[in-house]
C-alpha positions as YAML, in Angstrom:
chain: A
units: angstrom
residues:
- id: 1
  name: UNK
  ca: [-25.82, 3.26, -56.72]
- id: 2
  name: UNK
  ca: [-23.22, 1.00, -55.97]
- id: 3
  name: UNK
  ca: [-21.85, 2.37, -53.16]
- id: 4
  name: UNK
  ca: [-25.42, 1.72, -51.72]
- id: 5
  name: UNK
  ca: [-25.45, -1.69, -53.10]
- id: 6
  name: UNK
  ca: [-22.70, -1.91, -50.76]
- id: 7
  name: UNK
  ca: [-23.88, -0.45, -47.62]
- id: 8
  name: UNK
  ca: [-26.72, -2.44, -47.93]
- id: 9
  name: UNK
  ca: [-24.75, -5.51, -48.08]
- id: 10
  name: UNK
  ca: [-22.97, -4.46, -45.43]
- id: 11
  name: UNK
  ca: [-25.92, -4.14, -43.41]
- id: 12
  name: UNK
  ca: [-27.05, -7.46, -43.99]
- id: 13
  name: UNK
  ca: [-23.71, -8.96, -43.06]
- id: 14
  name: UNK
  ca: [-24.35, -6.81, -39.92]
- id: 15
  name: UNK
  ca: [-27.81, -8.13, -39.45]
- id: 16
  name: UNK
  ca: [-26.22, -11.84, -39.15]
- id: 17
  name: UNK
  ca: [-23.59, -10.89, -36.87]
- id: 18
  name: UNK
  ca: [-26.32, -9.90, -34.91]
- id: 19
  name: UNK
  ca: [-28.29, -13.06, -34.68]
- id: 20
  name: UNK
  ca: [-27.05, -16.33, -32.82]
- id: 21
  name: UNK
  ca: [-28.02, -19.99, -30.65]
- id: 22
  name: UNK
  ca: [-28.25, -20.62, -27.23]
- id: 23
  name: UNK
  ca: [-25.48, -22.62, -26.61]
- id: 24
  name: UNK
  ca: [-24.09, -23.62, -22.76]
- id: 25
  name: UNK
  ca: [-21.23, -23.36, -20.81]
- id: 26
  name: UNK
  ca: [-19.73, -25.09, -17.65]
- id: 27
  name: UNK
  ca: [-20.93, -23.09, -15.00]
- id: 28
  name: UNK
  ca: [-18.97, -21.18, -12.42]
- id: 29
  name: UNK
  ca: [-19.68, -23.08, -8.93]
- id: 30
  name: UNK
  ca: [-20.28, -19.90, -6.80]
- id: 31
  name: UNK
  ca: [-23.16, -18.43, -6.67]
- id: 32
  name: UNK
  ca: [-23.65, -14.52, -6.60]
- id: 33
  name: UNK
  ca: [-23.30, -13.33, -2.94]
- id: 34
  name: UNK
  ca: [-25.42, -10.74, -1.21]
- id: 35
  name: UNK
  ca: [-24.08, -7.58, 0.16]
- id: 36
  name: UNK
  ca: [-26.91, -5.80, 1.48]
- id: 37
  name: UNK
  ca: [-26.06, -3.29, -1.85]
- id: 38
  name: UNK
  ca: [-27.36, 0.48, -1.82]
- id: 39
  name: UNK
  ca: [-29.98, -0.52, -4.95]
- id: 40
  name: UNK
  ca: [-31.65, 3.46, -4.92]
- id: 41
  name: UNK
  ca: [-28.09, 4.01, -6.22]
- id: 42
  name: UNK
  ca: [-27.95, 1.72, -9.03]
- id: 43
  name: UNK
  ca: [-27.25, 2.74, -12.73]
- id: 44
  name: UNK
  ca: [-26.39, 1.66, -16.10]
- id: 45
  name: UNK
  ca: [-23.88, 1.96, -19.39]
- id: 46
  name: UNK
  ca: [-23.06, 0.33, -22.34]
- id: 47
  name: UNK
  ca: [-21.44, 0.06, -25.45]
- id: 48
  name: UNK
  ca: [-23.40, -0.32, -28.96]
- id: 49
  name: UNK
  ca: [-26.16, -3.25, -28.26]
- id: 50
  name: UNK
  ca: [-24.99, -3.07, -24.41]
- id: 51
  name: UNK
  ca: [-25.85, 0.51, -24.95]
- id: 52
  name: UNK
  ca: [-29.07, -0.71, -26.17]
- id: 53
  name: UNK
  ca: [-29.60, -2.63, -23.45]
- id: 54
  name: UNK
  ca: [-28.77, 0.20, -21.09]
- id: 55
  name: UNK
  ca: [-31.09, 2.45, -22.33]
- id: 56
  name: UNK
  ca: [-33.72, -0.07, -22.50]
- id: 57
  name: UNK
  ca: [-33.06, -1.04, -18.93]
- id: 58
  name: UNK
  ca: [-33.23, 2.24, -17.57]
- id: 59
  name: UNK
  ca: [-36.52, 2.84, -19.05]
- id: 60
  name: UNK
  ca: [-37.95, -0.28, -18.14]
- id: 61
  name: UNK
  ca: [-36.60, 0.09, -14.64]
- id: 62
  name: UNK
  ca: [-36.94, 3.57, -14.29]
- id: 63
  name: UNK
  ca: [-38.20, 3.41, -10.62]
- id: 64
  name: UNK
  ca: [-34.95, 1.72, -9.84]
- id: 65
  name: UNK
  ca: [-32.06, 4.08, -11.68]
- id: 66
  name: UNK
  ca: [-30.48, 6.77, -11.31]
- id: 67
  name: UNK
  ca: [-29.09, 7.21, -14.34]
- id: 68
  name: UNK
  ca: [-27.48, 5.39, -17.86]
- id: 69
  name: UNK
  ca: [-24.51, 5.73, -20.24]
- id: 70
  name: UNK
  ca: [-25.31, 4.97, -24.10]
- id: 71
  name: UNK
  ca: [-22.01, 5.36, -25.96]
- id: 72
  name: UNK
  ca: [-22.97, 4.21, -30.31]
- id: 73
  name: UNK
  ca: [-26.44, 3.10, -29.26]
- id: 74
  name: UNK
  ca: [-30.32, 4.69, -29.68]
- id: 75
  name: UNK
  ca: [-33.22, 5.29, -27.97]
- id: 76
  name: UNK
  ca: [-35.51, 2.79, -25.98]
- id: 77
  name: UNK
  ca: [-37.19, 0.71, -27.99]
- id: 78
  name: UNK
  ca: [-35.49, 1.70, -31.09]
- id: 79
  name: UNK
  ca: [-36.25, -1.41, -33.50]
- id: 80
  name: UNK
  ca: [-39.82, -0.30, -33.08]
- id: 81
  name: UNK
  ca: [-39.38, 3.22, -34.24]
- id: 82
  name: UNK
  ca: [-40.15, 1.63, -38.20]
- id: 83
  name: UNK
  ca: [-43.99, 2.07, -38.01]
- id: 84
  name: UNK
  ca: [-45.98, 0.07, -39.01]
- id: 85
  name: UNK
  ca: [-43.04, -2.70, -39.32]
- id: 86
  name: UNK
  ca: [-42.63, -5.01, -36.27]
- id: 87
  name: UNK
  ca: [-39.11, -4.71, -34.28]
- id: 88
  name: UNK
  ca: [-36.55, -7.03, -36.60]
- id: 89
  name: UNK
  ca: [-33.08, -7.13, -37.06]
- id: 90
  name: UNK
  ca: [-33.13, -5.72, -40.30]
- id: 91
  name: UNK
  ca: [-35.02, -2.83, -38.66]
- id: 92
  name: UNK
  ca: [-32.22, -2.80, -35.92]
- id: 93
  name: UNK
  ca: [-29.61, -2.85, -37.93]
- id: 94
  name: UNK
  ca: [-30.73, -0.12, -40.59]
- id: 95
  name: UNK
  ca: [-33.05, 2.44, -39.03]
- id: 96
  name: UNK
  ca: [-30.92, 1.71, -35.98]
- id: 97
  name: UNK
  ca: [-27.62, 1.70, -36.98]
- id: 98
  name: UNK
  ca: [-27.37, 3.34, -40.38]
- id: 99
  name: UNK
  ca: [-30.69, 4.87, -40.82]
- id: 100
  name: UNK
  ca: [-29.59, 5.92, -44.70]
- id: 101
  name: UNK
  ca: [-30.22, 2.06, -45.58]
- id: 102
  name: UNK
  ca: [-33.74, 2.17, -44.00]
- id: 103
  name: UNK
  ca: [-36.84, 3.50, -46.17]
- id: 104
  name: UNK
  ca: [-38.23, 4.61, -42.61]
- id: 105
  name: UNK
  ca: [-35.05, 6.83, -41.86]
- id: 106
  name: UNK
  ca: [-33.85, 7.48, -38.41]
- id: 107
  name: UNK
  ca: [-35.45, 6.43, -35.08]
- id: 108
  name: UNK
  ca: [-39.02, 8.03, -34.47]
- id: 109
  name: UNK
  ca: [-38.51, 9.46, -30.47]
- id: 110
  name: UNK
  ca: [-42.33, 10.96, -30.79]
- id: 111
  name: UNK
  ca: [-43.55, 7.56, -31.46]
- id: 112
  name: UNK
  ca: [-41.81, 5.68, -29.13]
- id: 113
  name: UNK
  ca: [-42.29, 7.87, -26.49]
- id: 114
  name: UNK
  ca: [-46.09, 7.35, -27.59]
- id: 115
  name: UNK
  ca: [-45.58, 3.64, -27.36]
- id: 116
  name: UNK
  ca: [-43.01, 3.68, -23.86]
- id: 117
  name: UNK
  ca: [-46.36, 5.57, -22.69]
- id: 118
  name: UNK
  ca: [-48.99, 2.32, -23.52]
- id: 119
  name: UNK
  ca: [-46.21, -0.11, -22.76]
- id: 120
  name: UNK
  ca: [-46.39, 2.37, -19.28]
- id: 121
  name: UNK
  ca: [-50.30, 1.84, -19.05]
- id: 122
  name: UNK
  ca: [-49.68, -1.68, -19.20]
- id: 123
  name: UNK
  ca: [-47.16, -1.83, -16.76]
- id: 124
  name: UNK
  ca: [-44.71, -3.59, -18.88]
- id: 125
  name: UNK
  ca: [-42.22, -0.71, -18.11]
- id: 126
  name: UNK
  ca: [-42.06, 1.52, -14.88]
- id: 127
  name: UNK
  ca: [-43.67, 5.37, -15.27]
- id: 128
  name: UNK
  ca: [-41.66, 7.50, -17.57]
- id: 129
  name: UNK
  ca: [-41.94, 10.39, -15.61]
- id: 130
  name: UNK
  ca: [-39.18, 8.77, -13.65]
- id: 131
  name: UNK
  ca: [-36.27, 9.80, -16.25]
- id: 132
  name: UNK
  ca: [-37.01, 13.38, -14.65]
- id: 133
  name: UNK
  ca: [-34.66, 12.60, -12.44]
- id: 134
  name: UNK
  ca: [-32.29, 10.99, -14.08]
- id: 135
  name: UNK
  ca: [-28.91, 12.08, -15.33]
- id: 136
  name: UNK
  ca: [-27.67, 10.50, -19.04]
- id: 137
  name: UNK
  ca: [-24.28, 10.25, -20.83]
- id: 138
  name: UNK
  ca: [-24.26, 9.95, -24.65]
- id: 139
  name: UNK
  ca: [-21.46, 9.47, -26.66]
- id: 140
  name: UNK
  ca: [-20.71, 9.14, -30.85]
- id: 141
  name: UNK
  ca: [-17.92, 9.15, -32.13]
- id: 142
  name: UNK
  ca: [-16.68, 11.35, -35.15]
- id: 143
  name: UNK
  ca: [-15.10, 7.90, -36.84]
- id: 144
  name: UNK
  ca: [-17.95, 5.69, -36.00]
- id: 145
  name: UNK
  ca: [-19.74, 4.32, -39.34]
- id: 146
  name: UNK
  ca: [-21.29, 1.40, -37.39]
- id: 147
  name: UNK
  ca: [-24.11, 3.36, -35.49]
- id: 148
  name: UNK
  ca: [-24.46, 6.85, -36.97]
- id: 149
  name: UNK
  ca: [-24.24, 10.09, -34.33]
- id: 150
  name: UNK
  ca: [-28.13, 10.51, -36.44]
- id: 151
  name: UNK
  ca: [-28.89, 7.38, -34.31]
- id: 152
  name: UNK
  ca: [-27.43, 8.68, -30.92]
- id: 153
  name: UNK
  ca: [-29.04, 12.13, -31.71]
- id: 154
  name: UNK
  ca: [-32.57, 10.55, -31.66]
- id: 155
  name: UNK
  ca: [-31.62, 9.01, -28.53]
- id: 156
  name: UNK
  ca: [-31.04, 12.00, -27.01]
- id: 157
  name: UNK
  ca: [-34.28, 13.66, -28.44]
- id: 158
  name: UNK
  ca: [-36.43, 10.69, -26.79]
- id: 159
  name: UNK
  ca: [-34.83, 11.48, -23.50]
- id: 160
  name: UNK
  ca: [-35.41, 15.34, -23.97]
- id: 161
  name: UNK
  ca: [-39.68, 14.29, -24.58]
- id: 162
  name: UNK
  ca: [-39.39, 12.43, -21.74]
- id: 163
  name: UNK
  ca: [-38.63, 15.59, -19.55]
- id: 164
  name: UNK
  ca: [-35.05, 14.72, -18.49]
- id: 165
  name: UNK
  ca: [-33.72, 18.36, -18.51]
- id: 166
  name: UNK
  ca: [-30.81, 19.18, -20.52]
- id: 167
  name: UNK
  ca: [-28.37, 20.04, -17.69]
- id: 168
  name: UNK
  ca: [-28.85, 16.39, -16.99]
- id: 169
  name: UNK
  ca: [-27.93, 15.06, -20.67]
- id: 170
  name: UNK
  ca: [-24.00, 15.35, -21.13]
- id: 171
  name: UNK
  ca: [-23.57, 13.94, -24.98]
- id: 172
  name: UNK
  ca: [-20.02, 13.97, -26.53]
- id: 173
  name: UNK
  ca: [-19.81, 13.87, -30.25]
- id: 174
  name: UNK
  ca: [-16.46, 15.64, -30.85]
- id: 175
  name: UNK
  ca: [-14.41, 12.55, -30.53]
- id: 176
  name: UNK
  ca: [-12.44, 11.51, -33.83]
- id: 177
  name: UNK
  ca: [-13.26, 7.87, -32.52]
- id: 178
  name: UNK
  ca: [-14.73, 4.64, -33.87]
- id: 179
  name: UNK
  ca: [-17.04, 2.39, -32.70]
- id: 180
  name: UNK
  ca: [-15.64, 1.16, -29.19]
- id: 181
  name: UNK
  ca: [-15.56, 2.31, -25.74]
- id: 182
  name: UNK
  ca: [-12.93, 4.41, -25.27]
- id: 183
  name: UNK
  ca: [-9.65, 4.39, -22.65]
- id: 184
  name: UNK
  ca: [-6.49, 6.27, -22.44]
- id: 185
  name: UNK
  ca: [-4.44, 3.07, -23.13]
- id: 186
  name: UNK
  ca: [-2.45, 3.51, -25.76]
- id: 187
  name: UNK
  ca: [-2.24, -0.63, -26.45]
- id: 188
  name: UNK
  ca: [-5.86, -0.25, -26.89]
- id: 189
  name: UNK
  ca: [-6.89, 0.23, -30.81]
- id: 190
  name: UNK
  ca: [-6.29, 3.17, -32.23]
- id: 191
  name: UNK
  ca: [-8.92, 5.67, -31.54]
- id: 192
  name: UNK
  ca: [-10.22, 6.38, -34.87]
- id: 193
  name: UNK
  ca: [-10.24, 2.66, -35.87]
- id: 194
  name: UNK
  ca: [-13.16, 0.28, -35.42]
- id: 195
  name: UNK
  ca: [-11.83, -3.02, -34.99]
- id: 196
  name: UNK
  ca: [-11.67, -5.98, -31.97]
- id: 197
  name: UNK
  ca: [-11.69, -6.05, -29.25]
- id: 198
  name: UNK
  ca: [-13.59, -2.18, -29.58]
- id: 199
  name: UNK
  ca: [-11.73, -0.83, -26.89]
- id: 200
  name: UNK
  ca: [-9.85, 2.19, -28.22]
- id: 201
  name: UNK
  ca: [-7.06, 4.63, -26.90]
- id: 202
  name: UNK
  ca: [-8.61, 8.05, -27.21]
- id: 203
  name: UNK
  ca: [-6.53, 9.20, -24.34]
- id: 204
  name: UNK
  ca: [-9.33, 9.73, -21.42]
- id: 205
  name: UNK
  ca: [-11.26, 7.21, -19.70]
- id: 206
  name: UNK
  ca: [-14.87, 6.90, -20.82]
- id: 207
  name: UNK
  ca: [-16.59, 4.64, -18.08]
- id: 208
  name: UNK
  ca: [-15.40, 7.15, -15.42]
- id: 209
  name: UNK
  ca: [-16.72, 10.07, -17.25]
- id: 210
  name: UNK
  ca: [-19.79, 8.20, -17.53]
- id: 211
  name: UNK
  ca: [-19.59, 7.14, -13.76]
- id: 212
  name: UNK
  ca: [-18.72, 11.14, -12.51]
- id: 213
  name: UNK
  ca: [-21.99, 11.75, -15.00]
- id: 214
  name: UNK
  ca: [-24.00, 9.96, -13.33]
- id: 215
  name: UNK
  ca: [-22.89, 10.57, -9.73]
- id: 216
  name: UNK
  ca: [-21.49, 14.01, -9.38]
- id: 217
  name: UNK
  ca: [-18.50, 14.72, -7.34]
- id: 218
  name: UNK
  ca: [-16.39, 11.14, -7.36]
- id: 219
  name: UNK
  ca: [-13.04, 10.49, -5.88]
- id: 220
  name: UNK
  ca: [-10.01, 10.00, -7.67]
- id: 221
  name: UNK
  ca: [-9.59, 6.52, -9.16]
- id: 222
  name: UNK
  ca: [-7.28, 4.36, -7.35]
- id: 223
  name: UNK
  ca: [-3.60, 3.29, -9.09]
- id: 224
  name: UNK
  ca: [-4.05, 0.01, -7.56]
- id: 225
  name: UNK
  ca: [-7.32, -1.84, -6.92]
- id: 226
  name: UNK
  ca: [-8.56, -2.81, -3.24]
- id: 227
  name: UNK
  ca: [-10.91, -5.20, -4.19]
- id: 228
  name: UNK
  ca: [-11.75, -8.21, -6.15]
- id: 229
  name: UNK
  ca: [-13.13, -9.73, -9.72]
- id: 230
  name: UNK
  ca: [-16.07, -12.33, -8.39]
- id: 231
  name: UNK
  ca: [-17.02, -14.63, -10.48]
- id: 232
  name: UNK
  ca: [-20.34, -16.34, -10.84]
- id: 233
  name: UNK
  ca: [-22.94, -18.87, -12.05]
- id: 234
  name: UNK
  ca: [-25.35, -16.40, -14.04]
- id: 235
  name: UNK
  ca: [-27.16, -19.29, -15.12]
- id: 236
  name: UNK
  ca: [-29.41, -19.53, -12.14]
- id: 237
  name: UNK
  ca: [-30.76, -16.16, -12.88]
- id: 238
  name: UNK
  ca: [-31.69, -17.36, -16.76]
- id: 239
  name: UNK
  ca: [-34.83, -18.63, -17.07]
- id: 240
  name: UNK
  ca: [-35.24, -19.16, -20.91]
- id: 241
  name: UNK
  ca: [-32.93, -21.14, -23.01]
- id: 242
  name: UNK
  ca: [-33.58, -17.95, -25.54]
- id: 243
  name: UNK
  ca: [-31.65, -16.08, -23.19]
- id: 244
  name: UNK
  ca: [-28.54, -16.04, -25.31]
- id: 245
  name: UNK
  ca: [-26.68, -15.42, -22.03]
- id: 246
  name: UNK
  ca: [-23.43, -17.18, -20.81]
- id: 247
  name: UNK
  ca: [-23.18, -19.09, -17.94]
- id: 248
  name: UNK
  ca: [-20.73, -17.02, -16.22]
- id: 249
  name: UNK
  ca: [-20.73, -13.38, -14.83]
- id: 250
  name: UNK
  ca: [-18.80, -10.81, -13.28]
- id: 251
  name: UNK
  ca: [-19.13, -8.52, -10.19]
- id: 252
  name: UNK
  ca: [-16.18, -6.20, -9.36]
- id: 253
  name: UNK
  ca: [-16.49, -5.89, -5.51]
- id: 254
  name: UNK
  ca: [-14.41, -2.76, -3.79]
- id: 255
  name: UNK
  ca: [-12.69, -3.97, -0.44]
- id: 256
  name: UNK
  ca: [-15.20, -1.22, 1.46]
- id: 257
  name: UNK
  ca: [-18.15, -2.93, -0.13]
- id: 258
  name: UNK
  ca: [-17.30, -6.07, 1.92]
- id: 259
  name: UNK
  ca: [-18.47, -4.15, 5.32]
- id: 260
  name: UNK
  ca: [-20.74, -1.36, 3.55]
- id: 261
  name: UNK
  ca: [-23.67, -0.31, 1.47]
- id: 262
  name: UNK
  ca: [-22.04, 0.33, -2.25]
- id: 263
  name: UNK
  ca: [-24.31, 1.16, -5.47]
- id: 264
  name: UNK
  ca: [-24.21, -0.69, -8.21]
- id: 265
  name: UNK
  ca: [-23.31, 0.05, -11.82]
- id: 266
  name: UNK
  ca: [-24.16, -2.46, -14.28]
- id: 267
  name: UNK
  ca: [-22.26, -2.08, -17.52]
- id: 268
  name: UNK
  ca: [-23.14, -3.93, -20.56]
- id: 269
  name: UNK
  ca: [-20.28, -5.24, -22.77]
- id: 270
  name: UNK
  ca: [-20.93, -4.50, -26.79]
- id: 271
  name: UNK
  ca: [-20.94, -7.56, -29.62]
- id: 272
  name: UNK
  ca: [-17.97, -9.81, -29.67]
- id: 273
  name: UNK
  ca: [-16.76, -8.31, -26.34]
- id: 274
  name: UNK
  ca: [-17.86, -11.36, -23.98]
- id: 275
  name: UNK
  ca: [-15.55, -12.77, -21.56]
- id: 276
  name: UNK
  ca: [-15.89, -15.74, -23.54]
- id: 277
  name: UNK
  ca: [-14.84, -14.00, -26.59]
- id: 278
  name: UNK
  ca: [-11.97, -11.24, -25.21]
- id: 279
  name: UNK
  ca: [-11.68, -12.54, -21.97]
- id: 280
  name: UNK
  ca: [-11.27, -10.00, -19.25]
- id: 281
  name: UNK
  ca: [-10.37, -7.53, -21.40]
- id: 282
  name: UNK
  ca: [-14.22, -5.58, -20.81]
- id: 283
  name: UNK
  ca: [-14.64, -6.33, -17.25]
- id: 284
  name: UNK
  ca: [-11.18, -5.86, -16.33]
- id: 285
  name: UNK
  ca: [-9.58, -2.46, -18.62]
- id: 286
  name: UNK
  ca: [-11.96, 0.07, -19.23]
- id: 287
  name: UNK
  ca: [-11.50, 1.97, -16.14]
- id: 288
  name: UNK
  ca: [-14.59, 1.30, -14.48]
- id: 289
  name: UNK
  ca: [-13.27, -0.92, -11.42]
- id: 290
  name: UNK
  ca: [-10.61, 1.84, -10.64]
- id: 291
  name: UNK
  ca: [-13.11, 4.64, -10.15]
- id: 292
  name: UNK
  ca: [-15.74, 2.17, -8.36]
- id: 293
  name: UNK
  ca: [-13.30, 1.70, -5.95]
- id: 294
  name: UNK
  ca: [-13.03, 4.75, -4.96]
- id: 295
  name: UNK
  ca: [-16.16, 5.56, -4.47]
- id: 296
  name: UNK
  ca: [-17.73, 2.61, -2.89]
- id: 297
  name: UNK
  ca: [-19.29, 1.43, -6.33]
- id: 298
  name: UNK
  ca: [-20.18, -2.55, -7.13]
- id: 299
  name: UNK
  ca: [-20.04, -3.32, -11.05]
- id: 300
  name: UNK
  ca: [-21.41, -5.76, -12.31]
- id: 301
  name: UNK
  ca: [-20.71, -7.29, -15.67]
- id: 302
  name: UNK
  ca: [-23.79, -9.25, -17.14]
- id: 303
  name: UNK
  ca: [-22.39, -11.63, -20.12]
- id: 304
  name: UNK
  ca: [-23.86, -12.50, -23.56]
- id: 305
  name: UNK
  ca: [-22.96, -15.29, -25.64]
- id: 306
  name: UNK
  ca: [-22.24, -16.16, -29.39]
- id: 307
  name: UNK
  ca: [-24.73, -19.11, -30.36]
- id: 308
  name: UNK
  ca: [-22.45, -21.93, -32.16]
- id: 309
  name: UNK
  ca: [-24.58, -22.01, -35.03]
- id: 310
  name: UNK
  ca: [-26.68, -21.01, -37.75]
- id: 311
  name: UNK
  ca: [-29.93, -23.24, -37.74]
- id: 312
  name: UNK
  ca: [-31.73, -23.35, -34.27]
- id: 313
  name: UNK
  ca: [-33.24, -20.13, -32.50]
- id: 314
  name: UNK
  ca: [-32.48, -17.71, -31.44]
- id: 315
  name: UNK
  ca: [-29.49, -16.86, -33.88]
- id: 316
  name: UNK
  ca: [-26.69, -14.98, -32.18]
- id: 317
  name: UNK
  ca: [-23.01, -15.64, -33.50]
- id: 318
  name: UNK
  ca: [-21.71, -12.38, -31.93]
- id: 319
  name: UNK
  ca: [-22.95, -12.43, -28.81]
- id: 320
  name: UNK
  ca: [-25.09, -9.37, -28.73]
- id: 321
  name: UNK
  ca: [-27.66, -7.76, -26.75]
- id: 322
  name: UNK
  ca: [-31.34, -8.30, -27.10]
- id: 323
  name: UNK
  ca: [-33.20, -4.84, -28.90]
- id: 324
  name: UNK
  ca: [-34.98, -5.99, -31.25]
- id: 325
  name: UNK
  ca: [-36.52, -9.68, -30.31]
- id: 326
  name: UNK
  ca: [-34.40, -12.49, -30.46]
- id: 327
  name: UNK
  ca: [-35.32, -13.52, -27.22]
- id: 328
  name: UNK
  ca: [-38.79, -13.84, -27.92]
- id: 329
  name: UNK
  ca: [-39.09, -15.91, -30.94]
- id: 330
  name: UNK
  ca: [-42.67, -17.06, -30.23]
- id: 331
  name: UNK
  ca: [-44.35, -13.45, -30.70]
- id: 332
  name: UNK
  ca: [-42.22, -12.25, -34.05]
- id: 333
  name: UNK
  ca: [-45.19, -9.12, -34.37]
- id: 334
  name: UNK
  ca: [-44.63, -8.09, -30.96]
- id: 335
  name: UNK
  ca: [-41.52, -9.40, -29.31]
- id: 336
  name: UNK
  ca: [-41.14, -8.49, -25.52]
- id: 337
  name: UNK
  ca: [-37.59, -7.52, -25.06]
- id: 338
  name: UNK
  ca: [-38.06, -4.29, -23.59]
- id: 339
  name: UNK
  ca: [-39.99, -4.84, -20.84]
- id: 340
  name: UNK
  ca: [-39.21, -5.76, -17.13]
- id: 341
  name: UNK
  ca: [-40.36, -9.70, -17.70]
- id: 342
  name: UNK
  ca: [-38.34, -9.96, -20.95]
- id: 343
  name: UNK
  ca: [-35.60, -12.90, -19.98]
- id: 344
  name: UNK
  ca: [-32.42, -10.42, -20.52]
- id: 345
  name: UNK
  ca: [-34.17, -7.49, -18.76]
- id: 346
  name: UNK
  ca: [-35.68, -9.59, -15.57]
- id: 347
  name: UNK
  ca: [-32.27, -11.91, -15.16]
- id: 348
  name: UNK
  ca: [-29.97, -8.87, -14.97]
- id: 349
  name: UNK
  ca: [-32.47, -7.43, -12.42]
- id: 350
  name: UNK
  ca: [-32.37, -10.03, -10.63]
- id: 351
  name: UNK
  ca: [-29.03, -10.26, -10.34]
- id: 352
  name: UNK
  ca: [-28.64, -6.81, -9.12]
- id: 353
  name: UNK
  ca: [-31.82, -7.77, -6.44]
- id: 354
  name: UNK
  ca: [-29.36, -10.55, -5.02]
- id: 355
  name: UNK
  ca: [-27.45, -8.28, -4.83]
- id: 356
  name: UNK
  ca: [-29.48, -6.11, -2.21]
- id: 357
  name: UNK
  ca: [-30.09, -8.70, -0.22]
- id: 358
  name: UNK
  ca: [-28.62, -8.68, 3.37]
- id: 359
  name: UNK
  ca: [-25.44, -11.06, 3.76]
- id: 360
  name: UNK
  ca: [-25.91, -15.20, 5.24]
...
């Protein structure tokens, strides 16, 4: 009993990491250039809420995607999953994280493939039947008591309902690694460990196996990059201060992508790993900008922010991604943060539709 007691406490403590304020920053003066971008290329990863995201993303924007890494993270929609509770935090961080602290269990993929179907009818979220075609990544790690592999296995039962076939799921779960996206650094935490900045040496490169997932045959990643880190003013793409997004962005841009067509990856950083928390330590070390630019690949880095405090909406303080409704404080029963007009969801396409636009 009390090592319950303590899990659940632990989950609570969890549950207020996860919730923060809208708080500003001075915005980067540049805005985000055009580059006539290859968008029928364009895919998705993330790490733990990022992973969230990404798998919420790709299912909204199924039409759009080719494909989506989800290393620690569930299904779409997963804070729903506890019928006939609304999606909450506590749901997010219990049936969704450590489903033996929630009374509802694991993550329900028959039900929310039942509700990604009327969210479907509604057009809230592109046609399912568009993950068909899709290739996934999955990854838990053997270490990893912050999302359980029981959550990661229900993501990858959601995507098997929803007709992606298996040769197209790769999911990893033999990894003695803890909750972090992993690199071959050894100055990056120790694999096993789950600490900051959650970037851990597990000696190979996990956004480039994610990346040759998703894409097939790649070419070596460079030694040395070609390109450049562009920063930008995200802010004109956020158009609710519930946002909980930073001013500031990041777009890795290959030398070749200056005079070609690229795709786009967008990869979603996890809690606490903003650039205004770690710095460039996401966008610029876990391998992704190498392998993009080798292979005529864009990244871009959507941020989150921490809120500053504890008393104003929507609560924040580790500067997570939306999946379960803080965004939407106005509907609490029936939050829209999974849909294409949710403010994370439509900024971040945005961004990537600026992206597609043909060059001034």
């Amino acid at each position: 009993m009390k090592d319950k007691s303590s899990a659940l406490h632990c989950s609570f403590a969890v549950a207020a990491v996860f919730l923060g304020l809208y708080s500003s920053f001075a915005a980067s003066t540049d805005k985000l250039p055009a580059y006539k971008a290859d968008l029928s290329q364009t895919s998705v990863s993330g790490l733990s809420s990022g992973a969230f995201m990404a798998a919420q993303f790709q299912t909204a924007f199924s039409a759009s995607l080719v494909g989506a890494g989800v290393v620690a993270g569930g299904p779409f929609y997963c804070s729903g999953s506890a019928y006939p509770v609304p999606p909450s935090v506590l749901v997010a961080t219990t049936a969704c994280m450590n489903p033996s602290l929630s009374a509802y269990g694991p993550p329900n993929p028959t039900l929310l493939i039942q509700l990604a179907k009327a969210f479907e009818r509604t057009g809230a979220i592109d046609k399912l039947e568009n993950l068909k075609t899709q290739k996934v990544y999955l990854f838990s790690g053997q270490a990893d008591k912050t999302v359980a592999t029981a959550v990661v296995d229900q993501a990858a039962a959601f995507y098997q309902l929803a007709g992606v076939p298996a040769a197209s799921i790769k999911y990893i779960q033999n990894v003695d690694a803890g909750h972090a996206i992993i690199t071959s650094n050894t100055k990056d935490v120790v694999c096993a460990d789950t600490q900051a900045p959650y970037i851990n040496g597990c000696n190979f490169i996990q956004s480039q196996d994610i990346l040759k997932h998703i894409y097939g045959d790649l070419q070596p990643a460079v030694a040395v990059l070609s390109g450049k880190i562009v920063a930008f003013d995200q802010s004109e793409f956020i158009k609710s201060s519930y946002t909980s997004m930073s001013s500031d962005a990041y777009l890795y841009v290959p030398k070749a992508c200056e005079a070609e067509s690229c795709k786009v990856h967008v990869a979603f950083h996890g809690c606490e790993q903003g650039a205004t928390k770690i710095g460039n330590l996401f966008y610029g070390t876990t391998g992704y900008n190498e392998l993009a630019d080798a292979n005529k690949i864009m990244v871009l880095y959507p941020q989150a922010q921490a809120s500053s405090g504890w008393f104003f909406t929507p609560l924040n303080p580790k500067g997570c991604w939306d999946f379960w409704g803080y965004s939407d404080p106005s509907n609490p029963l029936a939050p829209n943060f999974y849909s294409k007009t949710a403010p994370q969801m439509s900024a971040v396409k945005a961004m990537l539709e600026r992206l597609g636009q043909a060059k001034n």
